[in-house]
Kinemage of the C-alpha trace (Angstrom):
@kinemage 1
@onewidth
@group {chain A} dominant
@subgroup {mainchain}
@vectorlist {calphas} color= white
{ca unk a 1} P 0.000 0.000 0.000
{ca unk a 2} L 1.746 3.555 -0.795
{ca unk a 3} L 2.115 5.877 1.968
{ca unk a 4} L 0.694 9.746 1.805
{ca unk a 5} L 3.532 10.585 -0.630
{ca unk a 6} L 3.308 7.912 -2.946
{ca unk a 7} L -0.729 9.000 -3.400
{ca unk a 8} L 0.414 12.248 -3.922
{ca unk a 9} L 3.247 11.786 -6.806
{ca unk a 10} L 2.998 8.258 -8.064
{ca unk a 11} L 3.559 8.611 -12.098
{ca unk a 12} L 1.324 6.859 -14.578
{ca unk a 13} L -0.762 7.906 -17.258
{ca unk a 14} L -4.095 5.902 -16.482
{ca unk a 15} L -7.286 7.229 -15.268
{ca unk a 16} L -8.878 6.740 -12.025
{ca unk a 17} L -11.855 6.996 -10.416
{ca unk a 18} L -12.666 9.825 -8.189
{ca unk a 19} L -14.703 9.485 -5.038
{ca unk a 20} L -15.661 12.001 -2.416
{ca unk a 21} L -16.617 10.944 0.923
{ca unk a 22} L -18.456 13.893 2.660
{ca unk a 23} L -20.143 13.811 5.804
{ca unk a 24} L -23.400 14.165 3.974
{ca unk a 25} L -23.240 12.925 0.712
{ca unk a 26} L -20.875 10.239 -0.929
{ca unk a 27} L -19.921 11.163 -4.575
{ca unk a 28} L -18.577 9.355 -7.212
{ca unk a 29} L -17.798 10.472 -10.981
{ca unk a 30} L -15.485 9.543 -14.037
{ca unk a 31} L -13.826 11.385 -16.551
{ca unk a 32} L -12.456 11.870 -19.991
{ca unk a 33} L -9.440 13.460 -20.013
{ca unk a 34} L -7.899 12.496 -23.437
{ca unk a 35} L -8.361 16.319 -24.427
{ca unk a 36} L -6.624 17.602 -21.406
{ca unk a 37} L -9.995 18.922 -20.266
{ca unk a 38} L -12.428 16.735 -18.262
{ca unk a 39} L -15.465 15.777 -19.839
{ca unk a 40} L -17.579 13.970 -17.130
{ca unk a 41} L -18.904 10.644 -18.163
{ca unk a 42} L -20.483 8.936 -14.931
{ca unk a 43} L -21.535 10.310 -11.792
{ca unk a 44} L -23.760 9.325 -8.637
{ca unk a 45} L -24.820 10.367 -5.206
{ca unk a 46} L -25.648 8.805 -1.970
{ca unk a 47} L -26.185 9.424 1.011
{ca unk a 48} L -23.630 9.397 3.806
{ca unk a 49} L -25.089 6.608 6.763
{ca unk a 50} L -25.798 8.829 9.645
{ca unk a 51} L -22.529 9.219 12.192
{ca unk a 52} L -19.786 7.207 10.098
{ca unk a 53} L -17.953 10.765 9.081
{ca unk a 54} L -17.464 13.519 11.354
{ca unk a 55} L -15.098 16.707 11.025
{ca unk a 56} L -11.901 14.984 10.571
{ca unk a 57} L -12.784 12.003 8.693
{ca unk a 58} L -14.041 8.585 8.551
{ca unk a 59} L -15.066 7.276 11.774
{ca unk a 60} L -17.012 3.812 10.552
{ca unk a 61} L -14.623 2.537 8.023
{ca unk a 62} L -16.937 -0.575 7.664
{ca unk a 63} L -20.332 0.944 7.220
{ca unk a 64} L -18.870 3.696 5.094
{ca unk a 65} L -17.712 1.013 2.650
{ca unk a 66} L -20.668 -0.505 2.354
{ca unk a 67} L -22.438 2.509 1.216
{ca unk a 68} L -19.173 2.986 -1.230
{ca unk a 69} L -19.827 -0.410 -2.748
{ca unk a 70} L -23.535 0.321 -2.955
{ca unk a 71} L -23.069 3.277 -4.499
{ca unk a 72} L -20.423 1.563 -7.054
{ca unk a 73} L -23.087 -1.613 -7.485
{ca unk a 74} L -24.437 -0.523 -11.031
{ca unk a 75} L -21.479 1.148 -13.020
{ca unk a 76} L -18.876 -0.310 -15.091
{ca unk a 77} L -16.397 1.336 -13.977
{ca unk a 78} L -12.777 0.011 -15.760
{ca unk a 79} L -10.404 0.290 -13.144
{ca unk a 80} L -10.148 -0.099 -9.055
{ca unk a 81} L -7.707 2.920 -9.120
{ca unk a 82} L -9.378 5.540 -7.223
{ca unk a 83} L -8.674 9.327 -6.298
{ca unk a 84} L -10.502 10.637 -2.955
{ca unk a 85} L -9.753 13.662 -1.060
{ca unk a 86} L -8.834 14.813 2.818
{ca unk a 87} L -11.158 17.096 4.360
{ca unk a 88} L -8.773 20.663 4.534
{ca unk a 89} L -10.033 20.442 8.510
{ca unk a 90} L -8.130 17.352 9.012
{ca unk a 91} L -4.646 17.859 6.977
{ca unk a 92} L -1.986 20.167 8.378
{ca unk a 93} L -0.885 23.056 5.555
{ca unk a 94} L 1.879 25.138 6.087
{ca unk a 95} L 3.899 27.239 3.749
{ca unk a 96} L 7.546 27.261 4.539
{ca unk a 97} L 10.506 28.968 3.565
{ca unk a 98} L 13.871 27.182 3.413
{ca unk a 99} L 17.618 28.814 1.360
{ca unk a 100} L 18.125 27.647 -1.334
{ca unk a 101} L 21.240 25.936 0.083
{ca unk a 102} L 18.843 23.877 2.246
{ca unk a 103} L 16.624 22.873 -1.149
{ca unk a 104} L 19.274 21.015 -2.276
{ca unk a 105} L 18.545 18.221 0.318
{ca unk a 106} L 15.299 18.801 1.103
{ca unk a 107} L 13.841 15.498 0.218
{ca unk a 108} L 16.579 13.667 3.051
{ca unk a 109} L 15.992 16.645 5.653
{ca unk a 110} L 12.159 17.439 5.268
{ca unk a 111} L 11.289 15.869 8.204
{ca unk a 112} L 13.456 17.856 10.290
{ca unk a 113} L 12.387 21.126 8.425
{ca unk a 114} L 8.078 20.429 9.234
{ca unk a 115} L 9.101 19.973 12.580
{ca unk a 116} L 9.572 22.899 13.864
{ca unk a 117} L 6.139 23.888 12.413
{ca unk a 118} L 3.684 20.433 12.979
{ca unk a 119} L 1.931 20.453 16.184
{ca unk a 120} L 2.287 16.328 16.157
{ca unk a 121} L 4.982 13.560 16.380
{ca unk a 122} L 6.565 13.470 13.097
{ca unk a 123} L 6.132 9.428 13.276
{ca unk a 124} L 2.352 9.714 14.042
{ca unk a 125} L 1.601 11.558 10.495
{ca unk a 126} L 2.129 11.072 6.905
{ca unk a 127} L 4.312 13.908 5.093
{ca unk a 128} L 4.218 15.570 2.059
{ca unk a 129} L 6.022 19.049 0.203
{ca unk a 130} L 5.708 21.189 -2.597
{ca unk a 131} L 7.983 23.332 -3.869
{ca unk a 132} L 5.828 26.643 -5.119
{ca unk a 133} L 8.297 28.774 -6.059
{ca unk a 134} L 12.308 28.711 -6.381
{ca unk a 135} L 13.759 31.378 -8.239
{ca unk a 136} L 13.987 33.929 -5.424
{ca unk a 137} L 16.565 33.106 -2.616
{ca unk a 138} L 13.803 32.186 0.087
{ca unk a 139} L 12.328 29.451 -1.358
{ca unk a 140} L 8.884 28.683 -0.856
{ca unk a 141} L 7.578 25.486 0.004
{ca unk a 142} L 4.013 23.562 1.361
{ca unk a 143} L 4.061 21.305 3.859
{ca unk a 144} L 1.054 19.241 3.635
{ca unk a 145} L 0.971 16.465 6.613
{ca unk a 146} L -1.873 13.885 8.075
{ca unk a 147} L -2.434 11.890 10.654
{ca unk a 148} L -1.609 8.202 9.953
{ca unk a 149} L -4.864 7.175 11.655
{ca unk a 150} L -7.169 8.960 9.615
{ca unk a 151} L -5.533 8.117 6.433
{ca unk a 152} L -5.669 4.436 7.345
{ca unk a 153} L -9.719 5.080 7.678
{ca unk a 154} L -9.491 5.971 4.261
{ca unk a 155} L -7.669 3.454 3.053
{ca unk a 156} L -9.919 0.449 5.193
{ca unk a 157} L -12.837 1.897 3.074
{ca unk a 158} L -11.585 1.718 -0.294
{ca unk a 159} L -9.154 -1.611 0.272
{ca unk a 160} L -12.906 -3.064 1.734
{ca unk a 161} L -14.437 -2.953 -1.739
{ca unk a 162} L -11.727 -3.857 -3.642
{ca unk a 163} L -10.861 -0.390 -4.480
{ca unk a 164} L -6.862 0.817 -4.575
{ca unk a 165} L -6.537 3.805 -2.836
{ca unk a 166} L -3.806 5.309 -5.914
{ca unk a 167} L -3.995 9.544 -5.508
{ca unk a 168} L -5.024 11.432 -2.647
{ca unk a 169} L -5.876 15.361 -2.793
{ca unk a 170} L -7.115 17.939 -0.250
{ca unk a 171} L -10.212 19.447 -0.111
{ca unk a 172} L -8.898 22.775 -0.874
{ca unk a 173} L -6.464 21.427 -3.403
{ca unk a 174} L -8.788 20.142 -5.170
{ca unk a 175} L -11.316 22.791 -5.528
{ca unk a 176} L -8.810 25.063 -7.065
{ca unk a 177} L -8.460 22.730 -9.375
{ca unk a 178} L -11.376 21.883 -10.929
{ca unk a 179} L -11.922 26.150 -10.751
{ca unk a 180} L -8.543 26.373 -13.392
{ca unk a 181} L -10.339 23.800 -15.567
{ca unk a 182} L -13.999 25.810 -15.664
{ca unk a 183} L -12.086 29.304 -15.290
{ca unk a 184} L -8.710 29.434 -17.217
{ca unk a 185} L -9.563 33.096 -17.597
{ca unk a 186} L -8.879 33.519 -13.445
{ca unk a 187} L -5.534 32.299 -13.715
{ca unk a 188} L -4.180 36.078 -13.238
{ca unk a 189} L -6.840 36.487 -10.642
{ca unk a 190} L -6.953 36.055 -7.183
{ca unk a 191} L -10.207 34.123 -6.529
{ca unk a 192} L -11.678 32.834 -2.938
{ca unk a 193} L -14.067 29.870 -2.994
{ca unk a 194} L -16.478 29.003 -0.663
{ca unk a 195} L -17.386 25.502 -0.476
{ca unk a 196} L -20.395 25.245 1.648
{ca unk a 197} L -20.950 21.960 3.159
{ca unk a 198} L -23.193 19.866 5.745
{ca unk a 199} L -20.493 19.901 8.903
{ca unk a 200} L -18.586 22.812 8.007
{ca unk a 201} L -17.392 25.923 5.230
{ca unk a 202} L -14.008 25.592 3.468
{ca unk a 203} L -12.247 28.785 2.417
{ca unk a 204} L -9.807 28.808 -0.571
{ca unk a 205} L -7.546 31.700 -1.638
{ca unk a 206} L -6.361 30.521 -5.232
{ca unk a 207} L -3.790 33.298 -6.037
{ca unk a 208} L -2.848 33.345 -9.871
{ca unk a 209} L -3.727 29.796 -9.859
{ca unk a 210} L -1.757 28.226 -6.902
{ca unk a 211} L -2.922 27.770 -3.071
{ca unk a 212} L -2.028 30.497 -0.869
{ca unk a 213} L -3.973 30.065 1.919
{ca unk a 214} L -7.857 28.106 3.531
{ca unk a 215} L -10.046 27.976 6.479
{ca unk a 216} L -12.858 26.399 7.771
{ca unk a 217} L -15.146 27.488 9.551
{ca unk a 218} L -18.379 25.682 11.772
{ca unk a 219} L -21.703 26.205 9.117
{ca unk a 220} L -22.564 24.649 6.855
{ca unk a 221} L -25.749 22.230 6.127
{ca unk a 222} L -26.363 21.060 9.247
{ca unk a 223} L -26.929 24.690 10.810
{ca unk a 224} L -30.048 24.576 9.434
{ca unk a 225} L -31.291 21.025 9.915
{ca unk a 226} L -30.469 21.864 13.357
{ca unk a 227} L -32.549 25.199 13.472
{ca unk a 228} L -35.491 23.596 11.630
{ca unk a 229} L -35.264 20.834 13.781
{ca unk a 230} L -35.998 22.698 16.527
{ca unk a 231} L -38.243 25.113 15.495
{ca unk a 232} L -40.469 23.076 13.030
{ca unk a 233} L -40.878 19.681 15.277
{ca unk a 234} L -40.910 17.482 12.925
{ca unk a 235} L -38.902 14.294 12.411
{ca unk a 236} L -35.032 14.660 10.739
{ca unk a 237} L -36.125 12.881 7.873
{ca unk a 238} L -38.998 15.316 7.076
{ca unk a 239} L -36.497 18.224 8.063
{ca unk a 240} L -34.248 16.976 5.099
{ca unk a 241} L -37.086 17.093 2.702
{ca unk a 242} L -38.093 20.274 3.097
{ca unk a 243} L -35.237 21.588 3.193
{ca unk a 244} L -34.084 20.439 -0.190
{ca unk a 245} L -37.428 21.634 -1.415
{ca unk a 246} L -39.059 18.627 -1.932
{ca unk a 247} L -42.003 19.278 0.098
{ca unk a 248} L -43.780 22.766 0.254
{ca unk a 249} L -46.562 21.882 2.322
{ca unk a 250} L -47.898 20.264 6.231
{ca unk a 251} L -45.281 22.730 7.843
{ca unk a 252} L -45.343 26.202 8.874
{ca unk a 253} L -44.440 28.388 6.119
{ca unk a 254} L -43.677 31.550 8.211
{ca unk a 255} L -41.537 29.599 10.822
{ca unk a 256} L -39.246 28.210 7.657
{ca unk a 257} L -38.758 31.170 6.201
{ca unk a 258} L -37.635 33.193 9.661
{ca unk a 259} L -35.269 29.964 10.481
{ca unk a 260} L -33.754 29.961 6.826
{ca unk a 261} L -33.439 33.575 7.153
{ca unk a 262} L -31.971 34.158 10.485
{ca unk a 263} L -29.711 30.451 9.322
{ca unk a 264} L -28.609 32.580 6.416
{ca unk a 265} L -27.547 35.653 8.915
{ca unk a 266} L -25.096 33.880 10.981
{ca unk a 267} L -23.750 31.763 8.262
{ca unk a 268} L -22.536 34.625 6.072
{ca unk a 269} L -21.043 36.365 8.763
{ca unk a 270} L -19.338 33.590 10.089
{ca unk a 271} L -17.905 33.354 7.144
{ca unk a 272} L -17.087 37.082 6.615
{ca unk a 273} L -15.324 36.567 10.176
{ca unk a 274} L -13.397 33.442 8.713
{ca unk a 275} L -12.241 35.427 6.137
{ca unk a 276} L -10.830 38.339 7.590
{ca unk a 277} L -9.082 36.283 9.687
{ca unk a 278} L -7.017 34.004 7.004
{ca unk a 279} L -6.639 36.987 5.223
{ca unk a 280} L -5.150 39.252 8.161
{ca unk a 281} L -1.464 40.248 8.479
{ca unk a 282} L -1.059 38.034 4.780
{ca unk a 283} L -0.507 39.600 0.825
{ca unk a 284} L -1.636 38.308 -2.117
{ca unk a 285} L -0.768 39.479 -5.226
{ca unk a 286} L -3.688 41.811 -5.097
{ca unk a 287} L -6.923 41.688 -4.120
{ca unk a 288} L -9.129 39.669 -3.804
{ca unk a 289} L -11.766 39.890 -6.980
{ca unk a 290} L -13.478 37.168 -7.533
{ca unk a 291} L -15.523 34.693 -5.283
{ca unk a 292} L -17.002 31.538 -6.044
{ca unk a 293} L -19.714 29.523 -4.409
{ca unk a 294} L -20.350 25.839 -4.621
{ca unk a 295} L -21.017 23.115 -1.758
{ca unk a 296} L -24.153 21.245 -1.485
{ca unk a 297} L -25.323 24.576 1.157
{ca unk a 298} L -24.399 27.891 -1.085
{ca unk a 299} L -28.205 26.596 -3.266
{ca unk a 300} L -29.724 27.439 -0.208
{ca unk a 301} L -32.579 29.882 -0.411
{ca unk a 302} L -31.064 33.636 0.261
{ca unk a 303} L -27.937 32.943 1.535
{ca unk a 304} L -25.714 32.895 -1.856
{ca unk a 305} L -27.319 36.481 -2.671
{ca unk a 306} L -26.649 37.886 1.292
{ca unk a 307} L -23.600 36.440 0.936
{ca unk a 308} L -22.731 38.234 -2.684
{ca unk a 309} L -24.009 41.622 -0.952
{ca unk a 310} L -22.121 41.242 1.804
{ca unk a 311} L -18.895 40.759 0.076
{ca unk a 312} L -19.588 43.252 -2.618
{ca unk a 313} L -20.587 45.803 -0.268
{ca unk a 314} L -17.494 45.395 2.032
{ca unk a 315} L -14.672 43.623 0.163
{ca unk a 316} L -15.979 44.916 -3.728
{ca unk a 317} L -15.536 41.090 -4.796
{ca unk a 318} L -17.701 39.785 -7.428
{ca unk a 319} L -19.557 36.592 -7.002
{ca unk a 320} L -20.586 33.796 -8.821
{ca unk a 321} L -22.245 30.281 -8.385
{ca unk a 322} L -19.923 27.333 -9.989
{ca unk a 323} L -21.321 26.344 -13.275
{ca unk a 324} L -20.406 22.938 -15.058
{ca unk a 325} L -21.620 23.080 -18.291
{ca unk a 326} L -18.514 23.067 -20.306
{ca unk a 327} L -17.546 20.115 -18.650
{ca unk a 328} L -20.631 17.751 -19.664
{ca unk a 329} L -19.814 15.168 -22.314
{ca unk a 330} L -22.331 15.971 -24.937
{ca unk a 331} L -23.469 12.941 -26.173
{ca unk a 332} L -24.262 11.972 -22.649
{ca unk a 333} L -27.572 13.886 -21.813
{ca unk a 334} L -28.956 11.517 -19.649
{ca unk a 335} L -25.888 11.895 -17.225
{ca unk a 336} L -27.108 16.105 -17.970
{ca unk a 337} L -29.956 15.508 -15.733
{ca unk a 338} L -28.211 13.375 -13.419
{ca unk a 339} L -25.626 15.837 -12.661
{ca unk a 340} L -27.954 19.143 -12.849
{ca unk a 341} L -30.501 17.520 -10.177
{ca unk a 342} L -26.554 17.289 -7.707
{ca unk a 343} L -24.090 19.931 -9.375
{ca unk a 344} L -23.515 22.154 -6.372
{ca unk a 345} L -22.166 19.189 -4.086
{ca unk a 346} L -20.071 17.513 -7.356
{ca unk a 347} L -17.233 19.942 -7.727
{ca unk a 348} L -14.973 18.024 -5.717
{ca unk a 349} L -15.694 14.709 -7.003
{ca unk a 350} L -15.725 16.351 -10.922
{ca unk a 351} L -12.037 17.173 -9.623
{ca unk a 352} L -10.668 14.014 -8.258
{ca unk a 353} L -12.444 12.424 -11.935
{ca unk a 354} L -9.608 14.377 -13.895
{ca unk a 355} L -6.894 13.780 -11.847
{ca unk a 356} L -3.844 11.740 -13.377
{ca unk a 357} L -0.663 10.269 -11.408
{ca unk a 358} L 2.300 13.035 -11.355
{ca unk a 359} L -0.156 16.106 -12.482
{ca unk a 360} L -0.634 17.087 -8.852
{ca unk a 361} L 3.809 17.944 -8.868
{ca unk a 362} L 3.195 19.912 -12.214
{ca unk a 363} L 0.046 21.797 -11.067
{ca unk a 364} L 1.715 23.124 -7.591
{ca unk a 365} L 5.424 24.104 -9.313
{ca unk a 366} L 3.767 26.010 -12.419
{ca unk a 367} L 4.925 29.196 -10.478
{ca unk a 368} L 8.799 27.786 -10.798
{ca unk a 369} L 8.644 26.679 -14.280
């Protein structure tokens, strides 16, 4: 079985399998990349069984690969190679900077260079490094690190199903991007993205196309299941279905709207808040002028367009909702539908799809080269 670094930089041409295991949803998707541009083929969503994934990860390997293989019972897919992704909230990133004298052996001395920076025992994580940019004479690198534990969760899921766990990515990572595949016209930009989930918010900073910086923050999905819960009385299941809009009717209108409302309120400035803070005392190559939504949570009602004021109004950034139209393979439209009725919880999973062994080294040094 490789270990963290391996998944990260393993070199091979063939395609895998991408599959995102989120605390509310489990994804899966494949896709063409013999154009150098994903066109999405498959894709299919289930949902998470109830307690198996928390904030950092896995927590019921077993049951969690059962709903993998269900998931996986009906498509053809042509390999067991698969690509899945980290949470951001559970991986250590840290950019670095080392002389250039100290490059030179950086692969033999790594270990003792992320230690004076990972809060853990360098033998109770897996390690990885990028170098982002070497032509000044601080070189710049990111530390990416995990704990062995909760990659071994991962890893018990997949190796359960017959699956072989072959590339590994980071939330954040990962988001950025499928963005450079949708957006090439941000790749001078400096773009946040806000990926709404059910347990929590992941913020990306994607300056000129490379990672500079992400934060999470404690909203997300489940802030309103958790309001309605409470306020409507109803069962969790019936919660769900409202709230997805699937039932407009034998609940109290008024109360839904002030909960969604008043939901929508403390999410955005939570957010706000999580921004200014991973953007404090840090420079990016200029502002900030583009921001875009996507999650599962940013299609819920009001809060993409209080969230768009908000940041127009304070921060002058322009917003947008992720679209994935030009990456639909047209001869596919049944797989159209499929995707249209899930889109705003797929970008991940669309991203792990076009991954290819080596492409993550070429995608982080693009600065250097």
């Amino acid at each position: 079985m490789p270990n963290f670094k391996d998944l990260f930089s393993s070199q091979s041409t063939k395609p895998v399998v991408g599959i995102d295991i989120g605390s509310y949803y489990i994804k899966y998707a494949e896709s063409d990349m013999s154009s150098g541009h994903p066109a999405l083929k498959s894709c299919s969503v289930a949902r998470t069984p109830e307690g198996a994934v928390n904030s950092s990860g896995i927590s019921k390997p077993e049951i969690v690969g059962q709903a993998v293989s269900r998931l996986l019972s009906d498509k053809k897919i042509q390999t067991k190679k698969i690509s899945f992704s980290l949470p951001s909230s559970a991986v250590f990133i840290k950019k670095i900077s080392v002389s250039q004298a100290a490059l030179v052996n950086l692969e033999t001395n790594i270990h003792f260079e992320a230690s004076n920076y990972i809060p853990h025992r360098m033998d109770a994580i897996s390690l990885d490094y990028y170098v982002l940019d070497s032509g000044s004479a601080d070189v710049s690198v990111l530390l990416v690190a995990v704990k062995n534990d909760i990659l071994t969760a991962y890893r018990k899921v997949f190796e359960s199903v017959g699956l072989e766990p072959a590339i590994a990515d980071v939330e954040s990572f990962s988001l950025g991007n499928i963005i450079e595949y949708i957006h090439p016209e941000y790749k001078n930009e400096v773009v946040l993205v806000v990926d709404i989930g059910h347990r929590h918010t992941t913020l990306s900073i994607i300056d000129k196309g490379v990672y500079f910086s992400s934060g999470d923050v404690g909203v997300g999905g489940k802030t309103y299941s958790e309001a309605l819960l409470e306020n409507l009385k109803l069962p969790q299941d019936e919660i769900e279905t409202i709230k997805m809009g699937l039932r407009d009717s034998g609940f109290d209108q008024e109360v839904f709207n002030s909960t969604i409302a008043e939901c929508n309120e403390r999410v955005s400035s939570d957010i706000i808040r999580q921004l200014e803070y991973i953007t404090n005392g840090v420079s990016t190559s200029g502002p900030i002028s583009k921001c875009i939504f996507t999650g599962g949570g940013s299609v819920t009602k009001g809060l993409s367009e209080l969230l768009s004021s908000k940041l127009n109004n304070s921060l002058k950034i322009n917003t947008e909702s992720l679209s994935f139209d030009s990456l639909l393979a047209k001869e596919n439209s049944s797989l159209s539908e499929e995707f249209k009725k899930n889109s705003s919880c797929l970008a991940n999973v669309v991203s792990l799809s076009s991954r290819r062994f080596g492409d993550k080294v070429k995608k982080l040094n693009k600065k250097s080269s």
